[in-house]
C-alpha positions, 0 to 999 in steps of 0.5 A: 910660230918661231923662237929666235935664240941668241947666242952671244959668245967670247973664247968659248970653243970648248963648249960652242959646238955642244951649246949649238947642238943642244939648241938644235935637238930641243924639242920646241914644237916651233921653227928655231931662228939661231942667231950666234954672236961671236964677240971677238974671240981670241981662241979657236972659237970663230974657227969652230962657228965656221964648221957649222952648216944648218940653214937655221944659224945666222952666224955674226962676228965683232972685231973686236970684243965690246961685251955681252950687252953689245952682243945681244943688241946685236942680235935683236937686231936680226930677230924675225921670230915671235919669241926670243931667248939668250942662251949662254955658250957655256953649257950652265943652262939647258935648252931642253928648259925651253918649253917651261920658258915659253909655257906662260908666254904661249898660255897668254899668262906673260910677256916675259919669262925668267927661269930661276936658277934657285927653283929648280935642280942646280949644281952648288954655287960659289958662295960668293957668287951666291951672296951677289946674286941675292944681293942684287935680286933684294936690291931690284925687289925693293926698287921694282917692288917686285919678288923675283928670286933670281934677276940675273939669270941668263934665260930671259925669254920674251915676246919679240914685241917686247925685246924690241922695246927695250933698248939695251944701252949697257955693254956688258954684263950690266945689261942684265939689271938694265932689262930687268928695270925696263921690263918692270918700269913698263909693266910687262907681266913678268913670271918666273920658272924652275930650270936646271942649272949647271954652273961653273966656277973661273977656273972652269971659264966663268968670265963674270967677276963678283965685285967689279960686275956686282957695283956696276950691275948695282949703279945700273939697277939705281941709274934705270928706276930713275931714268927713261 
């Protein structure tokens, strides 16, 4: 079997080179396919991707930026693995968390696996961004009816079979409500996990902002239970 990772990333050269090694050194007990998407860097990102030599990387460039939600359609469409994940290029999530992730997928138990920042170890969260979250995760679970506890996580991790389903439409940040919406319209057995989770704040790079991402993740979470 093999885990295609996503990698979608945008002015992160301080931390790209460390995320690409934690990913190469996690222990899976299966080949990596690392598919790494540079979203139109302005920094010394893409100069950083151009050091890397591993046959496993396939490494992809936008021009210009479009969003994260153009990233990962970008990279789905490279995908040759049985499984797939995305992985952020900030060091918030762990790669060593991936054999939790694949557990209920490879026990024949899941077809999608979300790793729930609020279940296991984690650095404190900006309140605000704390307060978003579980609005939105409330806001999914009485739409969905469904009882996820964090719908916003990056660690998404799915059978390949499944990600190709879903068309992402969403540019940008929205596209994590949207993929939550169609893996619950569709009725794919979804699990949540305990990961560690290291998160940082916008002085620090967070390029997410509470209230202009929230009101569209919130339209987009409404807009999908009503169509496709």
């Amino acid at each position: 079997m093999k885990l295609s990772i996503i990698i979608p990333v945008y002015n992160e050269e301080k931390t790209i080179l460390q995320v690409i090694q934690s990913v190469q050194q996690a222990d899976i007990g299966m080949e990596k396919q690392i598919i790494i998407v540079d979203d139109g860097s302005t920094d010394g990102t893409k100069e950083c991707l151009q050091t890397v030599r591993d046959g496993n990387i396939q490494l992809y460039c936008h021009d210009v930026n479009q969003g994260k939600g153009a990233a990962v359609r970008t990279g789905l469409s490279k995908v040759a693995g049985d499984l797939v994940v995305i992985q952020d290029a900030d060091l918030e999530y762990d790669p060593a968390d991936y054999p939790i992730l694949m557990k209920p997928i490879l026990d024949g138990k899941a077809d999608v696996v979300y790793g729930s920042r609020f279940l296991g170890p984690h650095r404190a969260f900006l309140f605000v961004h704390f307060l978003g979250n579980k609005f939105l995760t409330l806001i999914t679970n009485t739409l969905y009816d469904t009882i996820l506890t964090d719908m916003e996580t990056c660690y998404k991790m799915f059978r390949a079979e499944v990600f190709r389903d879903i068309t992402i439409r969403s540019n940008r940040f929205d596209f994590e409500p949207e993929i939550t919406a169609k893996v619950l319209k569709r009725g794919y057995r979804l699990f949540e996990v305990p990961i560690t989770y290291s998160g940082r704040n916008i002085d620090e790079g967070k390029k997410i902002r509470p209230w202009r991402d929230g009101l569209r993740a919130l339209w987009t979470l409404i807009k999908f239970r009503f169509v496709e």
